[in-house]
N, C-alpha and C positions, 0 to 999 in steps of 0.2 A: 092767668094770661096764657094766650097760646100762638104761635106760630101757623100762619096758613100759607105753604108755597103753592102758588098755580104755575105750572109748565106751559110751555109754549101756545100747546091748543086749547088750553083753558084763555089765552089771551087772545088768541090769532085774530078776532074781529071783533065788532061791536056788540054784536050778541054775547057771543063766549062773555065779555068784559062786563055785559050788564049780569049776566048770570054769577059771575064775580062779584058786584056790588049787592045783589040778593044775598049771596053767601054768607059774605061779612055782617052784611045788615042783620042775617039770623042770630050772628053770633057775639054780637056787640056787646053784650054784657058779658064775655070772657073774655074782655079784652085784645083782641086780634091781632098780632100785627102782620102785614103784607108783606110777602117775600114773590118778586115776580120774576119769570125768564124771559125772553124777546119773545114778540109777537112770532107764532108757528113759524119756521121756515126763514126769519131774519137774520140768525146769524150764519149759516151759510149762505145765504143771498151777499153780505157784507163780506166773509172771506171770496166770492166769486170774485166780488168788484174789484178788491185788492188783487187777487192775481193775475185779475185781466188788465188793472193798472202797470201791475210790473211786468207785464208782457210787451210792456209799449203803447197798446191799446187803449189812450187815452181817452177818447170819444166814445167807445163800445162802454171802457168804465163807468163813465158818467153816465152815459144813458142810464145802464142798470141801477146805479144810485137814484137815479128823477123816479125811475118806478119805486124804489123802495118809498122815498120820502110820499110819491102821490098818493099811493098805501098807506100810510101811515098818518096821512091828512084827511084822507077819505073817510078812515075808522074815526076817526075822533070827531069828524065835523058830523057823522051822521049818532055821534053822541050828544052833538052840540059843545064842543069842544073845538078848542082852536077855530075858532070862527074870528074875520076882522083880523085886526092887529092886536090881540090880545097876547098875556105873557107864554102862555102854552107855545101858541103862533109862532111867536118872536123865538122861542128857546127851540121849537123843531128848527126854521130857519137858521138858526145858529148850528144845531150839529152838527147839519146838512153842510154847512158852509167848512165847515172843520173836516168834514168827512172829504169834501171834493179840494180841499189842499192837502189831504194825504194823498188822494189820485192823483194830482198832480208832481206831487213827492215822488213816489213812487212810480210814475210812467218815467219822470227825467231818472231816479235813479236806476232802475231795469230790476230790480231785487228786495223780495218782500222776508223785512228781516221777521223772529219769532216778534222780539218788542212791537214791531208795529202793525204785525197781524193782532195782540191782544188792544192797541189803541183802537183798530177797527171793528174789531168783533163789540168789544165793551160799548156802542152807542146802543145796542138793541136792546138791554135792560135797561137805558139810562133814558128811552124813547119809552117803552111801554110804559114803567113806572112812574113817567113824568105824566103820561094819559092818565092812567090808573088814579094817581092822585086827586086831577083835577075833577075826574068821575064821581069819585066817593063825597068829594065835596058838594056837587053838584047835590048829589044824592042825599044830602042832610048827613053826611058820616064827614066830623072833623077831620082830615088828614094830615101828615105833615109828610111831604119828600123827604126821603135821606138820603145821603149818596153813600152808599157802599162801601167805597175809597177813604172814608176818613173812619174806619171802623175794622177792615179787612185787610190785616198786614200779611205782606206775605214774604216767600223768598222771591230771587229775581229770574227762576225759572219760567220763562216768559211760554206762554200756550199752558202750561202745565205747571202754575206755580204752589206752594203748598204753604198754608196758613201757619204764621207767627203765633202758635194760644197764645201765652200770655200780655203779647200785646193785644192783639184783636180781641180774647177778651174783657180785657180793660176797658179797652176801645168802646165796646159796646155799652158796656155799663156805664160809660162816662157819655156818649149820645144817646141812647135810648131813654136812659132812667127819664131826664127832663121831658121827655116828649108824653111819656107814657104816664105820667102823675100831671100833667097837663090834660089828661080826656082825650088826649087826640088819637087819629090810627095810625103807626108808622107806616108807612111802604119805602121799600130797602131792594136795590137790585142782589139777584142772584148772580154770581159767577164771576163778579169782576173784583179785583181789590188793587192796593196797590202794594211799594216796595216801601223800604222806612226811607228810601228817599223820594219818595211820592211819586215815581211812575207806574203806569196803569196796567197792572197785571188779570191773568183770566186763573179762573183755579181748575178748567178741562170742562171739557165738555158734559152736560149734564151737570154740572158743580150747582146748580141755584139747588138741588138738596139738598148738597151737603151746608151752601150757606145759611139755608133753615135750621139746621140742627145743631151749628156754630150757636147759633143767634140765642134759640131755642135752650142750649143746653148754658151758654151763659147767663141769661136771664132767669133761669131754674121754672123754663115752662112746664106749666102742665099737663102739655099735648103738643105734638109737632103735626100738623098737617098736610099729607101732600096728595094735592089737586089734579088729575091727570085726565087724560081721555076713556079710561077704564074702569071696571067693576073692581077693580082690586090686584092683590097678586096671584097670578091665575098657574096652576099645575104646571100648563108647561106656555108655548106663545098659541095664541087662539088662532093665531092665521096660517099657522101649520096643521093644527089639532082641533078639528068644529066642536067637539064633546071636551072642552078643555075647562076644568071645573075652578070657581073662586076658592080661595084660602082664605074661611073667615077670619081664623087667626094663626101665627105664626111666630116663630122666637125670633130673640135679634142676632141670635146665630146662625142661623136657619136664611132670615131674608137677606144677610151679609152674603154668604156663603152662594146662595142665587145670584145676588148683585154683582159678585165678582166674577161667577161665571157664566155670564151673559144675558139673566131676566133685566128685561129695559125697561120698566117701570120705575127701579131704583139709582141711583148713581151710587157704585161700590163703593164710598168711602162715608155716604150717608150717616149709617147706622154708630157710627164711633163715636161722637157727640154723646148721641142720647142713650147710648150702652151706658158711658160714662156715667150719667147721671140719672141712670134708668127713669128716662120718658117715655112713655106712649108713643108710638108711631101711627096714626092709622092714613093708608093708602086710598083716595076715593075720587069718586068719581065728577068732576063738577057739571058736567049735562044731568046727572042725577044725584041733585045733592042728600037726598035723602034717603041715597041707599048707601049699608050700612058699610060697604068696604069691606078692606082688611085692617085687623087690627094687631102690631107686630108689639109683644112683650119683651121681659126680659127672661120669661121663664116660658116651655114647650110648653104647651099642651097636649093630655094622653092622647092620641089618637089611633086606631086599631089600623089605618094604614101605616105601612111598614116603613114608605117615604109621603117627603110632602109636595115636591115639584120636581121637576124637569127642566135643566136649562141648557143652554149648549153657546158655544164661541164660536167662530168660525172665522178662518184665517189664519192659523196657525200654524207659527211654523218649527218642526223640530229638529231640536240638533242632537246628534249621537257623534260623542266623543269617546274613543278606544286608546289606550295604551297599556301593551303587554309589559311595559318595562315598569306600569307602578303597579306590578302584582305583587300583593303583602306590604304592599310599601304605606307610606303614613304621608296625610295632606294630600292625595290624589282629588278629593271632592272640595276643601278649602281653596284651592290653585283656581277648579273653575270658578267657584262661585266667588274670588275675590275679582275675575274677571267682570262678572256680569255684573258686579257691585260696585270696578270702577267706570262701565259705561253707565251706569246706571236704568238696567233694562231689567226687572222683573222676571221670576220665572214663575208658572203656573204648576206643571206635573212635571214629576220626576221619579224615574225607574234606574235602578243600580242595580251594578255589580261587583268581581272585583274589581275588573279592568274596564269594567266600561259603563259610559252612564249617559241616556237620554233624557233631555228635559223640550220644554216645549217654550217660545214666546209667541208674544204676539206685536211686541215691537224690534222693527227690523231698521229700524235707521240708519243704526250701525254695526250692523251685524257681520257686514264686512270684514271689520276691524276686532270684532267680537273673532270671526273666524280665525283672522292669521295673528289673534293672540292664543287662541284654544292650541292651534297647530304645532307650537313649542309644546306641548303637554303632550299631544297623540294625534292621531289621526280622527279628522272631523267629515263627520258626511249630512247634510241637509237634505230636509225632506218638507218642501210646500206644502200646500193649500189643505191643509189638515184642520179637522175640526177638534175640539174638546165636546163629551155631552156630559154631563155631571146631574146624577139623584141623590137627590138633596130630601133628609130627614133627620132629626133629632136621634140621637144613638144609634146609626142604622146599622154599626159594628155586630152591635148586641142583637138583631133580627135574625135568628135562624133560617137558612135559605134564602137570603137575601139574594145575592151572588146568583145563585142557581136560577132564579126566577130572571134576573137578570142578561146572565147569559144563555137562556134557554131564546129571550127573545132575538136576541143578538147574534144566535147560531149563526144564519147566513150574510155577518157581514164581517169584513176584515178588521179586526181591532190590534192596531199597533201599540198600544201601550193600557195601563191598567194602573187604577192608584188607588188603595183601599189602607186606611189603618193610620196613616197622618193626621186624618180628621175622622170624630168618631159620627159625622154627619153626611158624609158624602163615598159614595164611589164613582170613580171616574174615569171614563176612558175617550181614549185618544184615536179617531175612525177619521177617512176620508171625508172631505166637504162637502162632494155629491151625497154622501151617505146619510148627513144631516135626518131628511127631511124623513125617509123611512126609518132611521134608528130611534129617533123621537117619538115618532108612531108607535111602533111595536113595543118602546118600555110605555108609552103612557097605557098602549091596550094591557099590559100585562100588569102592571102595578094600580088601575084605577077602574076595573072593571066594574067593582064596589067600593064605595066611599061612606067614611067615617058622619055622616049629616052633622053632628059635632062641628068638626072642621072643615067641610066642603059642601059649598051647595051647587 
């Protein structure tokens, strides 16, 4: 059995969706099951309308809603789907109708709480998947819908809530098994689940990978598949860097460690599933189903390059907190970091002293209140639109002249912060936002001049 996710552009029309049913079709005797995101570009379409609803903007909402729905009758009718008054028909009309009494919720109330941004976001997987199904049917491929919601327990962290395992996956094993010893193919939305009191939660943006590898790692697949607009995971992002080479294969430390720090092909929380229960990953591409991708293990592979990619964040912002008064003193770094742990904001890089210690986020919500809690510690100074770039390789601790090669190409650009030796995969540093696009250049020219044919074509 395996797990197949398609991303948004693997769904976005009716082409993409037949080259989907080709897919499945190739693979039908390994079992498949469908794991899909909103058709390209849906769920930010759906969070517009919500907020042009609570802007008051009741009429502009709706509008923007009629085009979604017309879209989304359009692709299917030139599938031959949703034509007449059939069930398909009848069930887009229904969301549709659900969707435009949120807008109207929402224009009387003026205020789009997190809860009812994930009720709107959550119809774009629960739209595609509903096509998807009737397609595969269409197509001679048994299907069966499933909805998400009764298998994806989460907490009540609404936009960003974080999976219940041992419920969800119970959950799964107690709806899948039936469906799947029945012949049939499931198809299961990505991203959305709900609370244990059944309202409808999102698990963040990009999450239908991680819902793959949920699914995937409880059913004890033997491949998780993820479907995207690209050849794979490539050195560094190809639309900055024209010579930017695939990664035939890669670890799952390795494509974690990229995922978190900014290659978009992954969603960072993917990889923990099928660590878990060391599955295959492979990244590919569904415009070309038959090329070979990347294929993410649990173990590196040798390769004579020193790193394996290039990835960078951008938007970051850094905080430098100083007090002289906890020099030699004890719990100066526990104090911040209970801070950031009871807003609950993430830190990325971090550089210390005695007295002083810079870290970086990238969520600023409330950072406000982050600040004038640091400020009982020391004195706190911010600093915007910073970037992180991080090279990413399997032991790159242990690479003689790593560093040197590194900052040889980096000479003429300002680097505010440096992180080497927390992770024996990455070093990373912390440079301006403009700087982005030439600091990525000059380490790909310098680290990828020559490549391993092994691992990069």
């Amino acid at each position: 059995m395996i797990v197949c996710k398609f991303g948004g552009s693997s769904v976005q029309d009716a082409d993409a969706l037949m080259r989907l049913a080709g897919i499945i079709r190739s693979q039908r005797e390994q079992k498949p099951i469908v794991v899909s995101s909103a058709m390209g570009k849906t769920t930010n379409n759906l969070l517009e309308v919500a907020r042009t609803a609570a802007q008051g903007k009741k009429k502009e909402a709706l509008d923007l809603l009629a085009k979604i729905k017309d879209r989304h009758l359009g692709e299917a009718r030139k599938l031959g789907i949703a034509v007449a008054e059939d069930q398909v028909s009848e069930t887009i009309n229904t969301y549709f109708k659900e969707m435009r009494d949120l807008v109207r919720g929402l224009a009387a109330l003026g205020e789009l709480t997190p809860r009812i941004t994930d009720a709107m976001a959550s119809y774009g997987e629960r739209l595609s998947t509903l096509i998807i199904a009737r397609l595969l049917e269409n197509e001679g491929l048994p299907a069966e819908l499933m909805d998400a919601r009764e298998c994806i327990i989460t907490d009540d962290r609404f936009t960003r809530a974080a999976p219940l395992f041992d419920l969800t996956e119970a959950a799964i094993v107690e709806q899948f098994r039936p469906v799947l010893r029945s012949g049939k193919i499931p198809v299961f939305q990505g991203f959305i689940g709900r609370t244990r009191d059944g309202i409808t939660t999102t698990i963040g943006r990009g999450g239908s990978d991680f819902t793959a590898a949920i699914v995937g790692a409880a059913l004890d697949a033997e491949d998780i598949q993820i479907w995207t607009d690209v050849d794979g995971i490539m050195t560094t992002d190809p639309h900055m860097v024209e010579d930017a080479r695939r990664i035939r294969v890669i670890s799952f430390n390795e494509a974690a460690e990229l995922a978190y720090f900014g290659a978009k092909v992954l969603h960072p929380a993917t990889i923990i599933p099928a660590v878990r229960k060391k599955i295959p990953v492979h990244v590919l591409n569904s415009s070309k189903p038959d090329h070979e991708g990347t294929l993410i293990t649990n173990e590196a592979a040798c390769c004579d390059n020193p790193i394996k990619a290039i990835a960078y964040k951008s938007g970051i912002t850094v905080v430098n907190i100083t007090s002289t008064r906890m020099f030699m003193a004890y719990g100066f770094l526990k104090k911040i970091f209970e801070i950031f742990e009871q807003y609950k904001v993430p830190v990325d890089v971090v550089a210390t002293s005695e007295v002083s210690v810079s870290l970086t986020v990238d969520e600023t919500s409330n950072l406000e209140d982050i600040v004038a809690d640091l400020r009982k510690i020391g004195e706190v100074n911010i600093e915007g639109s910073k970037s992180i770039v991080c090279c990413v390789g399997d032991n790159v601790r242990n690479v003689p002249g790593l560093p040197y090669i590194a900052f040889s190409a980096l000479r003429d650009i300002r680097i505010q912060m440096i992180s080497q030796g927390a992770s024996a995969i990455n070093i990373t540093f912390v440079i301006d936002d403009d700087q982005i696009p030439k600091a990525v250049r000059k380490l790909h020219d310098a680290f990828f001049q020559k490549v391993d044919p092994r691992i990069f074509e």
